[in-house]
MMTF fields as JSON, N, C-alpha, C and O atoms, coordinates in Angstrom:
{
  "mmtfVersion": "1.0.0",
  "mmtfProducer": "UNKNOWN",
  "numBonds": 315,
  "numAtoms": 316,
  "numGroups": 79,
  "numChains": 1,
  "numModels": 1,
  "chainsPerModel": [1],
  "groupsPerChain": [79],
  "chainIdList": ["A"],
  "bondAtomList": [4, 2, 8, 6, 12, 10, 16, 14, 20, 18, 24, 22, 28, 26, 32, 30, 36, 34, 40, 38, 44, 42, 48, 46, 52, 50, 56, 54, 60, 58, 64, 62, 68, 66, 72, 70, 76, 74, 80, 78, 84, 82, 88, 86, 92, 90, 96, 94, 100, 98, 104, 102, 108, 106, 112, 110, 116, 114, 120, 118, 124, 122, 128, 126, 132, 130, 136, 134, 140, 138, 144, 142, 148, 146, 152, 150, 156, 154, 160, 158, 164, 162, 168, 166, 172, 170, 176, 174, 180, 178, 184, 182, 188, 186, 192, 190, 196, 194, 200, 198, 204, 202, 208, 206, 212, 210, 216, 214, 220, 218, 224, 222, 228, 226, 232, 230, 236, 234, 240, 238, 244, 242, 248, 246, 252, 250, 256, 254, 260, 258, 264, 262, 268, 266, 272, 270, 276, 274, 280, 278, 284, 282, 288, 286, 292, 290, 296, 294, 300, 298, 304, 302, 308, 306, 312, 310],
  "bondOrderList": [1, 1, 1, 1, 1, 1, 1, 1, 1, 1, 1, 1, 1, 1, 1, 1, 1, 1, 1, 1, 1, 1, 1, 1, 1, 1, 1, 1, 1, 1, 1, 1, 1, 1, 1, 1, 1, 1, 1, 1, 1, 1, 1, 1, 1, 1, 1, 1, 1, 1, 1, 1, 1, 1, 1, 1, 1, 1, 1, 1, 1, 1, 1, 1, 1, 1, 1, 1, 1, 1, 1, 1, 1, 1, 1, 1, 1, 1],
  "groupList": [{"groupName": "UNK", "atomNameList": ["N", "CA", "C", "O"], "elementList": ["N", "C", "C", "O"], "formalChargeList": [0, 0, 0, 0], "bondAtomList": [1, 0, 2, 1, 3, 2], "bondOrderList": [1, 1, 2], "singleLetterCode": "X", "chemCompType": "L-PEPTIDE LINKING"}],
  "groupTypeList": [0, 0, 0, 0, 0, 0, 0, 0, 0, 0, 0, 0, 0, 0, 0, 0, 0, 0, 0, 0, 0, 0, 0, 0, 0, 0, 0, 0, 0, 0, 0, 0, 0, 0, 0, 0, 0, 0, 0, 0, 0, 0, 0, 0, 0, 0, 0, 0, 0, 0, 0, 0, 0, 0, 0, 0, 0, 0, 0, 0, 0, 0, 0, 0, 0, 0, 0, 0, 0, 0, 0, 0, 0, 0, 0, 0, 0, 0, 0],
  "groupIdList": [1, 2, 3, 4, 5, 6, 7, 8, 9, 10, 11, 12, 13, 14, 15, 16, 17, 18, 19, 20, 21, 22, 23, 24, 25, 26, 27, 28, 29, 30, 31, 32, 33, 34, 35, 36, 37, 38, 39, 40, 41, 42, 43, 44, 45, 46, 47, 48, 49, 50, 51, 52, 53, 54, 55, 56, 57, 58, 59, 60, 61, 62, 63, 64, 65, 66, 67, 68, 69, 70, 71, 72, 73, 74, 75, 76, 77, 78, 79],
  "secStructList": [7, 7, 3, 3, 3, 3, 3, 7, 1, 1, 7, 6, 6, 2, 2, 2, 2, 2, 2, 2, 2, 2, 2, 6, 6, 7, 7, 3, 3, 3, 3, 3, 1, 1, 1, 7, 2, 2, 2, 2, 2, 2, 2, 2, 2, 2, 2, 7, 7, 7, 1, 1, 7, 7, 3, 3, 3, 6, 6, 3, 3, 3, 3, 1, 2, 2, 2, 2, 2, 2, 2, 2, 2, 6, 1, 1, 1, 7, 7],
  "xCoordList": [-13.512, -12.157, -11.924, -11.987, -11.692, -11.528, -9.487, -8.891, -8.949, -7.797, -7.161, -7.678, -6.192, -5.955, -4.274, -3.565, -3.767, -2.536, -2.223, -2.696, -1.33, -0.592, 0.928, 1.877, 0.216, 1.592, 2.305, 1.554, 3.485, 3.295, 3.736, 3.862, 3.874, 4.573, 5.196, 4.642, 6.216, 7.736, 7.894, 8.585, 7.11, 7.526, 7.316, 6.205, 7.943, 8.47, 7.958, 8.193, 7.327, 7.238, 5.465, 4.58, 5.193, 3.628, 2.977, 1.824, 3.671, 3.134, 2.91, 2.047, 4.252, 3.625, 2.822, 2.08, 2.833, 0.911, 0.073, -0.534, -0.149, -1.597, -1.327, -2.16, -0.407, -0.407, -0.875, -1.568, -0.341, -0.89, -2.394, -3.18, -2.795, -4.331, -5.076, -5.893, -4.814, -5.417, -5.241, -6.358, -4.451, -4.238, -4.931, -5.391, -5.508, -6.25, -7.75, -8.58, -7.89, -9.625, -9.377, -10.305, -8.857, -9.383, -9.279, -8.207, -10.492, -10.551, -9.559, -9.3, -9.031, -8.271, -8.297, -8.348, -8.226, -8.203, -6.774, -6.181, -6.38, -5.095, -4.679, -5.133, -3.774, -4.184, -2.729, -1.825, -2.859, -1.405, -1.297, -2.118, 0.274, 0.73, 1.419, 1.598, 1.874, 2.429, 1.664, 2.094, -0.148, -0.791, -1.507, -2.0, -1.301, -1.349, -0.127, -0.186, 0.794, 2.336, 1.498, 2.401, 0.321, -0.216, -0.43, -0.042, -1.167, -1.63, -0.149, -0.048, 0.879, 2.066, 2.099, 1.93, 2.334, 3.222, 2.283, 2.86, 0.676, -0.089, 0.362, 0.575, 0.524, 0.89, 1.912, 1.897, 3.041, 4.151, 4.075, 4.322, 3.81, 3.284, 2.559, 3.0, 1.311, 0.721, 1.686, 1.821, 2.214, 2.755, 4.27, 4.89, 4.912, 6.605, 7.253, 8.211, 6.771, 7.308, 7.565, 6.855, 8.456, 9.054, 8.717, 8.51, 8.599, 8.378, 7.38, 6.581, 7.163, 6.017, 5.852, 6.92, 5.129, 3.524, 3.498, 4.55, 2.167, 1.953, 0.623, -0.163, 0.417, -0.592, -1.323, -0.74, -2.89, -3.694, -4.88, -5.513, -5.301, -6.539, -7.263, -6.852, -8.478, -9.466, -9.306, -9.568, -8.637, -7.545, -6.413, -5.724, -6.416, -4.832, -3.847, -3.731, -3.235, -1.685, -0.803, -0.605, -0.603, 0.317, 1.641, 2.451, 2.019, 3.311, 3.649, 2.544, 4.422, 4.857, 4.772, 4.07, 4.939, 5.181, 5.758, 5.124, 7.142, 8.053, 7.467, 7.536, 6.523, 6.063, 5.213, 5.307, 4.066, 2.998, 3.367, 2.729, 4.361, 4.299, 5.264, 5.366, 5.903, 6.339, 5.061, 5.053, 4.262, 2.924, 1.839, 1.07, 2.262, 1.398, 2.334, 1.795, 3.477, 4.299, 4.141, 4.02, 4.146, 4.045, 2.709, 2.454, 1.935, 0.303, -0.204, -1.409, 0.042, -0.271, -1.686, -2.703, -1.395, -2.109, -2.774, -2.139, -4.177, -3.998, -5.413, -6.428, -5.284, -6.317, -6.701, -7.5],
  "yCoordList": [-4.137, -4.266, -3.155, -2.001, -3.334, -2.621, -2.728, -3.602, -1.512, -1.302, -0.118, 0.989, -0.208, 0.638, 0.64, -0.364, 2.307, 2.081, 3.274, 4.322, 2.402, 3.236, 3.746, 3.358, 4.963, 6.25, 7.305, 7.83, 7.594, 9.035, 10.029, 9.734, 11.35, 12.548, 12.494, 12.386, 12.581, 12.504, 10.57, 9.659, 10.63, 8.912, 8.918, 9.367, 8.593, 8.422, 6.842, 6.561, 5.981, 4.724, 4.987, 4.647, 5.665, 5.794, 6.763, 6.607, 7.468, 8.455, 7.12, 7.112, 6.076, 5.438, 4.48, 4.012, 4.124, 3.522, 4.19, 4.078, 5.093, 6.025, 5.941, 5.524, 6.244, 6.88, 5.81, 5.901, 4.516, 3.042, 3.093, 3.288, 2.962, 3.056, 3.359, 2.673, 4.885, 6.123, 5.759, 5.83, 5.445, 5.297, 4.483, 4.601, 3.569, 2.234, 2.427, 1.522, 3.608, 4.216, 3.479, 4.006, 2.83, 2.167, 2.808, 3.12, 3.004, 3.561, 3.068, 1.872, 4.038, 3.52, 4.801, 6.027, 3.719, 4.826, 4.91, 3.873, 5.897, 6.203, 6.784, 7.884, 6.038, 6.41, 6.476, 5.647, 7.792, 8.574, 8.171, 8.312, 7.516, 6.836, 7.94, 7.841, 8.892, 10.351, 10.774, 11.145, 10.647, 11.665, 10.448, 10.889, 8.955, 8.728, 7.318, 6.274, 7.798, 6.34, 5.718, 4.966, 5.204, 4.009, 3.149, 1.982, 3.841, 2.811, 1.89, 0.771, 3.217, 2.437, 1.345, 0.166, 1.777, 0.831, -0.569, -1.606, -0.597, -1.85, -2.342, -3.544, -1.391, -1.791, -2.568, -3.341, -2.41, -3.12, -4.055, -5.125, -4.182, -5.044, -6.618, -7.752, -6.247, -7.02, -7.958, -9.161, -6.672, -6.799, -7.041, -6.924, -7.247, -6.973, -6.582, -7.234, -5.392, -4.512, -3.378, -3.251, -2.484, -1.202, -0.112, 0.935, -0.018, 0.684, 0.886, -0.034, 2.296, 2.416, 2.094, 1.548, 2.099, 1.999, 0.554, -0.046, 0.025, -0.909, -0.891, 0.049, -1.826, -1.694, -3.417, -4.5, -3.055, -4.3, -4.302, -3.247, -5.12, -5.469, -6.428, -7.42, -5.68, -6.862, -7.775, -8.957, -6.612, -7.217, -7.953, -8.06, -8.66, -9.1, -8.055, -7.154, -8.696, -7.358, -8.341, -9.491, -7.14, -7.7, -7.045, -7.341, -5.96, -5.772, -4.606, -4.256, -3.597, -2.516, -1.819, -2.68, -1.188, -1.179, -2.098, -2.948, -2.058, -3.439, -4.463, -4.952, -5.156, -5.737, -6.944, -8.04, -5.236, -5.767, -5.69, -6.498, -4.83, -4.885, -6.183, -6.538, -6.704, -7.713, -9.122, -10.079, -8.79, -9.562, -9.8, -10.693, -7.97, -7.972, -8.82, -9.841, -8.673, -8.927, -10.402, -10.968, -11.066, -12.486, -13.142, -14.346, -12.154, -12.533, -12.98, -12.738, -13.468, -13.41, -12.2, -12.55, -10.905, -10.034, -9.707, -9.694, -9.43, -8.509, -7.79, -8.244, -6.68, -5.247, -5.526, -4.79],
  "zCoordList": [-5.208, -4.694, -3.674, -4.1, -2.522, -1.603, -1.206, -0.575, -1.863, -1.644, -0.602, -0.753, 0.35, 1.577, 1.266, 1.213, 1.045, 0.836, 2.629, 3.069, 3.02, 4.37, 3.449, 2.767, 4.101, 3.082, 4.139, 4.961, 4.164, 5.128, 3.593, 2.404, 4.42, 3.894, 2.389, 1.294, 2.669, 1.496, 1.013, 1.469, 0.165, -0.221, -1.359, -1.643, -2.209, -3.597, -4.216, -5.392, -3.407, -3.931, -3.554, -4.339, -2.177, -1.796, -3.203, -3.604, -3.643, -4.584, -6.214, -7.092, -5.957, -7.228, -6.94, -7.803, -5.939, -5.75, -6.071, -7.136, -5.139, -6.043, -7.363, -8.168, -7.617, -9.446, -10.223, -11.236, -9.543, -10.44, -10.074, -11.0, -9.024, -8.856, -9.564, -10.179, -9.577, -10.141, -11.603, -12.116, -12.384, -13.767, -13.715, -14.851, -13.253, -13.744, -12.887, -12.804, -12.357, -12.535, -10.899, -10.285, -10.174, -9.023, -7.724, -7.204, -7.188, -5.896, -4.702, -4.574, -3.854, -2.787, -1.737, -1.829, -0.594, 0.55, 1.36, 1.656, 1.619, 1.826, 3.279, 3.595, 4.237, 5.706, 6.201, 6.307, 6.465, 6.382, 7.99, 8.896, 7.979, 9.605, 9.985, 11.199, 9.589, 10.379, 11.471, 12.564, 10.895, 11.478, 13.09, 14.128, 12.73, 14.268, 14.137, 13.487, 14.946, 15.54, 16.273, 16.638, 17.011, 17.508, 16.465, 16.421, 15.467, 14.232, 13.252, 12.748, 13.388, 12.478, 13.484, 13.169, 14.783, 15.417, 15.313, 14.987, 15.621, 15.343, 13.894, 13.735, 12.761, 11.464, 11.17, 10.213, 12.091, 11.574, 12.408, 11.852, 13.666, 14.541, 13.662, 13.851, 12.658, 12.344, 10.907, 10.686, 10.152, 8.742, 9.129, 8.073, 9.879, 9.961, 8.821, 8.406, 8.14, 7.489, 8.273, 9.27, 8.041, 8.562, 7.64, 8.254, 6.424, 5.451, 4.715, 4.54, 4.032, 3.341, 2.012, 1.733, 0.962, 1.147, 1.954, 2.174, 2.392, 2.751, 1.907, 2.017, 1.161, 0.109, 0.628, 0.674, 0.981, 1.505, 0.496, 0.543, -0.315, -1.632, -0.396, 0.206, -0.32, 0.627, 1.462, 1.686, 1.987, 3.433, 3.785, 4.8, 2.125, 2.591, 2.046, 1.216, 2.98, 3.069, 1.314, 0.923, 0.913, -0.692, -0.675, -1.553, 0.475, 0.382, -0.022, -0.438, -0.255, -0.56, -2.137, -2.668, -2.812, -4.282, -4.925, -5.551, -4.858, -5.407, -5.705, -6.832, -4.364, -3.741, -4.973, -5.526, -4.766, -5.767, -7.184, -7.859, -7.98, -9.03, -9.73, -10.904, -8.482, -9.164, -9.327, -10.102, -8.436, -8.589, -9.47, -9.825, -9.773, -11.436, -12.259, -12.686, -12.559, -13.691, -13.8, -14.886, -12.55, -12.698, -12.749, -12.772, -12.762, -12.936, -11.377, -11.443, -10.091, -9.248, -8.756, -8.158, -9.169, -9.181, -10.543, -11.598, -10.436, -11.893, -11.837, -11.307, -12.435, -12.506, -13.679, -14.258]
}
């Protein structure tokens, strides 16, 4: 499973992605949009989301925290 969470700085919902990850042993790579605005701007460009995390499982885009955990809950997703 190849998981990519886009996080910046101060985020309170990017920190509970990792934390879900991480509690459940699963690797993820984490690509902070502070450190280059070309990439957000392609990011939201592609995702028409504005906000962070942007959490993508093997390339498809699944959506923000909220996002996915309502995905787990409904079984759509599952670790």
């Amino acid at each position: 499973m190849n998981v990519q969470i886009y996080t910046k700085g101060y985020c309170p919902y990017c920190d509970r992605a990792k934390e879900f990850f991480a509690a459940r042993g699963i690797a993820y790579d984490e690509i902070n949009i502070e450190r280059d605005p070309a990439e957000y701007d392609a990011l939201k460009a592609r995702t028409q989301h504005m906000t962070v995390p942007q959490i993508f499982i093997d390339g498809n885009f699944i959506g923000g925290y909220t996002d996915m955990i309502a995905k787990v809950k409904t079984g759509e997703l599952s670790f």
